[in-house]
C-alpha positions as CSV (number, residue, x, y, z in Angstrom):
1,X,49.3,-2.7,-17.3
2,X,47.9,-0.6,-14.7
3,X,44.5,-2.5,-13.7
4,X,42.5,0.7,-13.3
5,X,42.3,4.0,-14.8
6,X,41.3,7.6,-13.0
7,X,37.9,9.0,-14.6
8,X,38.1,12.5,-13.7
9,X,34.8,13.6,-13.1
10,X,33.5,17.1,-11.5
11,X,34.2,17.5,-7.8
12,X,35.4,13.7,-7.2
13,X,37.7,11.2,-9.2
14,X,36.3,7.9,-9.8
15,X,38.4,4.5,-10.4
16,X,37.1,2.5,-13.1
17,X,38.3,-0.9,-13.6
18,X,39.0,-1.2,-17.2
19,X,39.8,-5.1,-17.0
20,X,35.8,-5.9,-16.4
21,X,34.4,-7.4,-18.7
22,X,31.6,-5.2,-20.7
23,X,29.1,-7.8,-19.9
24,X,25.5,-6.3,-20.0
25,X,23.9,-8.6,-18.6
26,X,25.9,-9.1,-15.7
27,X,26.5,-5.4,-15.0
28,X,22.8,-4.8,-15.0
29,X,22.0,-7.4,-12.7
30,X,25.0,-6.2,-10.5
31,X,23.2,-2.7,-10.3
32,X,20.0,-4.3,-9.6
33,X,21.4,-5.9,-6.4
34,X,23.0,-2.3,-5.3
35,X,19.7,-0.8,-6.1
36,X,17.9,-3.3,-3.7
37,X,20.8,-2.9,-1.0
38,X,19.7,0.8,-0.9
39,X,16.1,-0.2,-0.2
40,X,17.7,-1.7,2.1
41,X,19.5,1.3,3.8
42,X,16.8,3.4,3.5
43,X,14.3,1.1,5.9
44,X,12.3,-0.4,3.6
45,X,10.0,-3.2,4.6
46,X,11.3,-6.9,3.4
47,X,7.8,-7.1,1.9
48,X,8.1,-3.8,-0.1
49,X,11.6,-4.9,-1.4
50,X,10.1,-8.4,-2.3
51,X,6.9,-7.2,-4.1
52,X,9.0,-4.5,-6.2
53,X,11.6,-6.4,-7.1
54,X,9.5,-9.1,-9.0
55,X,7.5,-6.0,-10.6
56,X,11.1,-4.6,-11.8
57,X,11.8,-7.9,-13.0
58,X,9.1,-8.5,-15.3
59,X,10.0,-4.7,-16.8
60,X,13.8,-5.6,-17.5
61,X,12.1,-8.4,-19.3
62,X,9.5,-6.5,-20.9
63,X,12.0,-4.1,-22.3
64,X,14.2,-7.1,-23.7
65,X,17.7,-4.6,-23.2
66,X,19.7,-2.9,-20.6
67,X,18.2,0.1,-19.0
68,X,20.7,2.3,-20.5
69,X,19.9,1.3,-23.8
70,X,15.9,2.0,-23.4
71,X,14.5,4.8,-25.8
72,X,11.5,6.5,-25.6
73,X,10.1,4.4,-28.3
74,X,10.9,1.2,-26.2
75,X,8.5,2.5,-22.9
76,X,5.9,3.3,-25.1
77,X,5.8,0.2,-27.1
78,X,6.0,-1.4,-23.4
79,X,2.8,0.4,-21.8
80,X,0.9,0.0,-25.3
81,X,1.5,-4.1,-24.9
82,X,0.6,-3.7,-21.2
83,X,-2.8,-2.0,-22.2
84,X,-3.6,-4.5,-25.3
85,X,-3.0,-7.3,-22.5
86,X,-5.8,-5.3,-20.5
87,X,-3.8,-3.6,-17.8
88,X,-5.6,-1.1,-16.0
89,X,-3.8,2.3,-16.0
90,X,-2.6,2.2,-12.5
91,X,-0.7,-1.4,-13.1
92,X,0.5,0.2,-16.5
93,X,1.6,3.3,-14.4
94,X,3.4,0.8,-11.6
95,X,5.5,-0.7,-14.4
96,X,6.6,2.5,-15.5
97,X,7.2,4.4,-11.8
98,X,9.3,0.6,-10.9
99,X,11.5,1.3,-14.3
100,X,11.7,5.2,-13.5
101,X,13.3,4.4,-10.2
102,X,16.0,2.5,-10.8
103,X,16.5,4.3,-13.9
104,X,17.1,7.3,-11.6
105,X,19.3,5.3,-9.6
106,X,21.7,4.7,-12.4
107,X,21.6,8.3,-13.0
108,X,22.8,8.8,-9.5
109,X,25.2,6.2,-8.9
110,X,26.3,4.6,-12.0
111,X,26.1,6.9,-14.8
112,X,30.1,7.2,-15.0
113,X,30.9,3.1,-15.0
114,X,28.3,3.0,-18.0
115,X,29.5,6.2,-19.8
116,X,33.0,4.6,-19.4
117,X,31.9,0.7,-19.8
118,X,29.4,1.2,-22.6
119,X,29.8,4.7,-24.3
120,X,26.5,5.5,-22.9
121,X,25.3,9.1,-21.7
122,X,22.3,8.1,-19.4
123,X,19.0,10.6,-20.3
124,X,15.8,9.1,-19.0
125,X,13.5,7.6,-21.7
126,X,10.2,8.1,-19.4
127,X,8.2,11.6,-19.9
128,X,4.9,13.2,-19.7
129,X,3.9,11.4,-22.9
130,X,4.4,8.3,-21.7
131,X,3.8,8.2,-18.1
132,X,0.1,7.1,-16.5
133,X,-1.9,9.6,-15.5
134,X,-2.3,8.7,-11.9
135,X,-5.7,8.5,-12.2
136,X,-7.9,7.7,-15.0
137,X,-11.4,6.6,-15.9
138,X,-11.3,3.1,-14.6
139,X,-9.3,3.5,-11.5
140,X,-11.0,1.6,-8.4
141,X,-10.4,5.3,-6.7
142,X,-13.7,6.4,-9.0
143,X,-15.8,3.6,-8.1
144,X,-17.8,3.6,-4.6
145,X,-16.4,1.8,-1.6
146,X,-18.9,-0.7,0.1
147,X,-21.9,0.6,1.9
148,X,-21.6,0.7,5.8
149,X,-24.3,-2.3,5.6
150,X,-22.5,-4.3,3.0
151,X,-19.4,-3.9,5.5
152,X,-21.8,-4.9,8.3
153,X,-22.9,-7.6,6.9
154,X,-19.6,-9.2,5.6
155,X,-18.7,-9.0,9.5
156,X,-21.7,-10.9,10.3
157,X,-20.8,-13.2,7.9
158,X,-17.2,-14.0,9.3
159,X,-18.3,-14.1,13.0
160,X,-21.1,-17.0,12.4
161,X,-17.9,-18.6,10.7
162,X,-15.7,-18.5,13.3
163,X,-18.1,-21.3,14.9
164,X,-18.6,-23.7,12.2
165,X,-15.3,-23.5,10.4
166,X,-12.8,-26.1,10.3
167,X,-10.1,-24.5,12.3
168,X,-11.4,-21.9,14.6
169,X,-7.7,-19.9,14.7
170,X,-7.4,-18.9,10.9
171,X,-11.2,-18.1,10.9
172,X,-11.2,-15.9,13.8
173,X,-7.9,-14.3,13.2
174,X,-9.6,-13.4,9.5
175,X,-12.6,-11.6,11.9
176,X,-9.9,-9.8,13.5
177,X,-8.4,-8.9,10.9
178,X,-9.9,-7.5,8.4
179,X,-12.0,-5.5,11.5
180,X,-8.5,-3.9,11.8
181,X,-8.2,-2.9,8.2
182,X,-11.4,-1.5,8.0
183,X,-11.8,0.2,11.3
184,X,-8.3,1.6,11.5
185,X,-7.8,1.8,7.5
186,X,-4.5,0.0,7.5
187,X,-2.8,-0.5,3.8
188,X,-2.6,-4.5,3.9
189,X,1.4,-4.1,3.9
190,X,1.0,-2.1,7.4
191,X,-1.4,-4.8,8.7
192,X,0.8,-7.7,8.1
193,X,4.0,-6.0,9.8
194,X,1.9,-5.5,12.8
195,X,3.6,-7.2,16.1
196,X,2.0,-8.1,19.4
197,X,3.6,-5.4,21.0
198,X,2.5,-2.8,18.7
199,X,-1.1,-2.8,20.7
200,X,-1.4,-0.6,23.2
201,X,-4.8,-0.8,25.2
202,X,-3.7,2.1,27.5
203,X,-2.1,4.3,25.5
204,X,-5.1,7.2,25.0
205,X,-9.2,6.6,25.5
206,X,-9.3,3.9,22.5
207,X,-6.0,2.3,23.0
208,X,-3.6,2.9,20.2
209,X,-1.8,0.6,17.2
210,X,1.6,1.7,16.7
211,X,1.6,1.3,13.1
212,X,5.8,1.0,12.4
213,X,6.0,0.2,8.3
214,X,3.8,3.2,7.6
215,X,4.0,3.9,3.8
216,X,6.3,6.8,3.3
217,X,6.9,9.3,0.4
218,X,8.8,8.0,-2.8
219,X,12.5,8.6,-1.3
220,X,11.7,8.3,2.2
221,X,11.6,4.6,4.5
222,X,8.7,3.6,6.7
223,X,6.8,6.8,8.0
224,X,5.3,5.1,11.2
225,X,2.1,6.3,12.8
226,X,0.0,6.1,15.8
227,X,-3.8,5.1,15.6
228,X,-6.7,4.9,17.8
229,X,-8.6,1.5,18.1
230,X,-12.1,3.0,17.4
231,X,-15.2,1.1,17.1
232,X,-14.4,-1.1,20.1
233,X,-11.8,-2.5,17.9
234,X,-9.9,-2.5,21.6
235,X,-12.3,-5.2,22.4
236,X,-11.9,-7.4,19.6
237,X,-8.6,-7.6,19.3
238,X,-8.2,-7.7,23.1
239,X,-10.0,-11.1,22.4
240,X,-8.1,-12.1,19.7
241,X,-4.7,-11.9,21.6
242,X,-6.5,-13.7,24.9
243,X,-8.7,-16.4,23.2
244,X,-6.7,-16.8,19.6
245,X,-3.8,-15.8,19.2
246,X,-2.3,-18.6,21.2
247,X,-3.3,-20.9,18.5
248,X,-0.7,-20.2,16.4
249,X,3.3,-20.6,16.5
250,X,4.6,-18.6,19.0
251,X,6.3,-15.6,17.6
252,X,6.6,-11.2,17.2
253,X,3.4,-11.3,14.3
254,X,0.1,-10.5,15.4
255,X,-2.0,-11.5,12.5
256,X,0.5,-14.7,11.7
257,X,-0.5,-17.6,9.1
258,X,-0.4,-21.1,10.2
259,X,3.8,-21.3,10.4
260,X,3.8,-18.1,12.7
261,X,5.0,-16.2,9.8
262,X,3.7,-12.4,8.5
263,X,1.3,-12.9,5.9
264,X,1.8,-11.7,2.9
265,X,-0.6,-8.9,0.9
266,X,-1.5,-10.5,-1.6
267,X,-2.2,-13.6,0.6
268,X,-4.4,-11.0,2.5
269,X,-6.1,-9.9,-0.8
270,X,-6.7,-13.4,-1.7
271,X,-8.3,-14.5,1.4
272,X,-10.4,-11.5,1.4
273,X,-11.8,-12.6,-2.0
274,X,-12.5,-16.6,-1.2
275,X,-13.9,-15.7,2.1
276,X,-16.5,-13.3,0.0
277,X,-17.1,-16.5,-2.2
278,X,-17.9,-18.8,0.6
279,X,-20.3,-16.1,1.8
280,X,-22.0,-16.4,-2.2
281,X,-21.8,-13.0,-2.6
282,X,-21.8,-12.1,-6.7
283,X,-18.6,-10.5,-7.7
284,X,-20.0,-7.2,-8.1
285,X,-20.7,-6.8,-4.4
286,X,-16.8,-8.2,-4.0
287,X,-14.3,-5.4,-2.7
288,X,-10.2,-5.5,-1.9
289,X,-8.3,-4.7,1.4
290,X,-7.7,-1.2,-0.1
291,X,-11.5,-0.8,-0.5
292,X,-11.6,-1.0,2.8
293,X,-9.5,1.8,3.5
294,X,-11.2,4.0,1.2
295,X,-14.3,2.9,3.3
296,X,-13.1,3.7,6.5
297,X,-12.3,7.6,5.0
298,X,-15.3,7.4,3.7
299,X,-17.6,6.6,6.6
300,X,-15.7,8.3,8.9
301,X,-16.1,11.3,7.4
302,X,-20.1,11.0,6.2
303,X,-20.8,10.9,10.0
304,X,-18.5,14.4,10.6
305,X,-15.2,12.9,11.7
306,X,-12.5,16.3,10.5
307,X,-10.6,15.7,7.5
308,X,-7.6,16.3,8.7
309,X,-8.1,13.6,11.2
310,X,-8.8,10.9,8.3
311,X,-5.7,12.1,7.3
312,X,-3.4,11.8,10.4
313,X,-5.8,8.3,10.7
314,X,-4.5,7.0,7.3
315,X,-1.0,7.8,7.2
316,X,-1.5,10.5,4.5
317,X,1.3,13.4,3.2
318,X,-1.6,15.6,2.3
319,X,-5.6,16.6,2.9
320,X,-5.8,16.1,-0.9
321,X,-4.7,12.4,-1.1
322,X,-7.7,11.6,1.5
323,X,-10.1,13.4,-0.5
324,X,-9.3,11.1,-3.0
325,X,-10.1,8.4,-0.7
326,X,-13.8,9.9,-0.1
327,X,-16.6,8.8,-2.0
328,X,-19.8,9.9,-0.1
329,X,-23.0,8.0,-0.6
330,X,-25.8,9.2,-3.2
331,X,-27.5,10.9,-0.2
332,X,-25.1,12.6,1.6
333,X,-26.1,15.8,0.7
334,X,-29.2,15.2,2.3
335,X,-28.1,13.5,5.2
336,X,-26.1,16.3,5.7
337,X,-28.7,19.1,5.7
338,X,-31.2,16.7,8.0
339,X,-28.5,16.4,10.7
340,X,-28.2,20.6,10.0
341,X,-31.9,20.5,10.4
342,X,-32.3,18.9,13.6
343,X,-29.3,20.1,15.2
344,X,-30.8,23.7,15.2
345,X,-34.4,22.8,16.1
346,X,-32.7,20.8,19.4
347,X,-30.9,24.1,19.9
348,X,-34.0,26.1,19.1
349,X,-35.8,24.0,21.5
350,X,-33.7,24.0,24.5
351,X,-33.6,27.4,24.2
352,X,-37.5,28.2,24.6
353,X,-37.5,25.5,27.3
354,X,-34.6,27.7,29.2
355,X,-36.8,30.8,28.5
């Protein structure tokens, strides 16, 4: 017997080895691994691939059958446990995208072997119906970043820290770093794949970041991106690599934990939070690395920095995903027209002094 048979198939023949053994299980988890390999290929950070394939995980589990068996009925019975266990819409819609995806990839790449394996003609089971909206009523992109002072004063905190923690490395390399999330409005991913050498103190007037594991678009790897050090970041982090950096095991990572190692983002997210309970702030005045992002777009642009440099300075596709990102204080309107105000009565001025 001839241990494989010729599937003829449109434009290309593909050899299917009828001798495997129609093992679900086994199958899906074999196309799991190829679906991480082209991760992989495509550039994707090892963080990314780690964080995405525990989410996929838990929704193979949630499902309870092979991908190619889901229905319709199935997702929706999966997002309306997701909500009862009291989700928020964007972690609902992150379970969804991370099942979408490597449905698509089946699709793609393995839609003959389970057609010929399983009797199965692949049609995706996720739709308008059942998909997130991207943003919704609770999302933290609705609610207000931090105030300038609250941000001020959370750096205030961490600075008088840094001389009557414990260990003065981790305590100043948390100063350092979350100034660089905030200032530069780094994702927490981008921040912890940061290297030594990706500071540049004399590359332009500020000195630059070269940011290299940029967030790209849904089938694109890394898009990397150049950022200014503003707000005398130059300095601080110029002290950090001279005065602390030293402190830890030698190796590439700029903001390492205590085995020289990139931290990880939810270690980052974490630390940000019990740092913010040492301080005895109540949880309502607590905010998240990505608040801090949304901060930086937002206080950058209520003191007239362009839009469309926010943009380029978050690593955004579009104008429109930063506008998502602003959220101007209660008086901007009328900060706004005062700074209107003055500016022509200066000009008014200067003129009748020329005259």
């Amino acid at each position: 017997m001839d241990r494989a048979a010729l599937t003829l198939v449109p434009g290309r023949a593909v050899v299917v080895d009828r001798l495997a053994p129609a093992d679900p299980e086994a199958f899906q988890t074999a196309c799991v691994d190829a679906y991480l390999a082209s991760w992989t290929a495509r550039g994707f950070s090892p963080v990314t691939i780690e964080n995405d394939t525990g989410l996929l995980e838990r929704v193979l589990r949630l499902l309870g059958r092979p991908a190619w068996e889901v229905t319709v009925e199935d997702v929706d019975q999966m997002v309306a446990v997701l909500a009862a266990d009291g989700l928020r819409p964007s972690t609902r819609r992150g379970y969804v995208q991370a099942f979408k995806g490597f449905h698509r990839f089946l699709q793609s790449r393995k839609a003959v072997q389970i057609d010929a394996l399983f009797g199965v003609r692949l049609v995706s089971p996720v739709d308008e119906f059942n998909a997130s909206r991207h943003v919704s009523d609770d999302s933290p992109l609705l609610l207000p970043p931090p105030t300038v002072e609250r941000v001020d004063e959370f750096f205030e905190f961490l600075k008088a820290r840094i001389a009557t923690a414990r260990k003065y490395g981790p305590a100043a390399r948390d100063y350092a770093m979350f100034r660089t999330l905030y200032h530069v409005g780094l994702r927490a991913d981008e921040c912890a794949m940061l290297e030594q050498a990706d500071v540049h103190f004399g590359r332009g007037p500020f000195g630059k970041l070269h940011v290299r594991f940029g967030k790209g678009a849904q089938t694109s790897g890394p898009r990397p991106r150049w950022v200014p050090m503003l707000d005398k970041l130059d300095l601080v982090l110029a002290w950090f690599l001279r005065d602390v950096r030293g402190r830890f095991p030698d190796s590439p990572v700029l903001f390492a934990d205590e085995s020289g190692g990139a931290m990880h983002r939810g270690t980052i997210r974490n630390r940000l939070r019990h740092l913010m309970e040492v301080e005895g702030r109540p949880s309502t005045e607590w905010f998240s690395p990505h608040s801090l992002r949304r901060a930086c777009a937002t206080h950058n642009y209520e003191r007239g920095v362009d839009l469309v440099a926010i943009q380029q300075l978050l690593g955004h596709w579009t104008v429109s995903s930063t506008m998502r990102y602003v959220r101007p204080s209660a008086t901007f309107i009328e900060d706004a027209y005062r700074r209107a105000v003055n500016a022509t009565i200066n000009e008014l001025s200067e003129e009748a002094r020329s005259e």
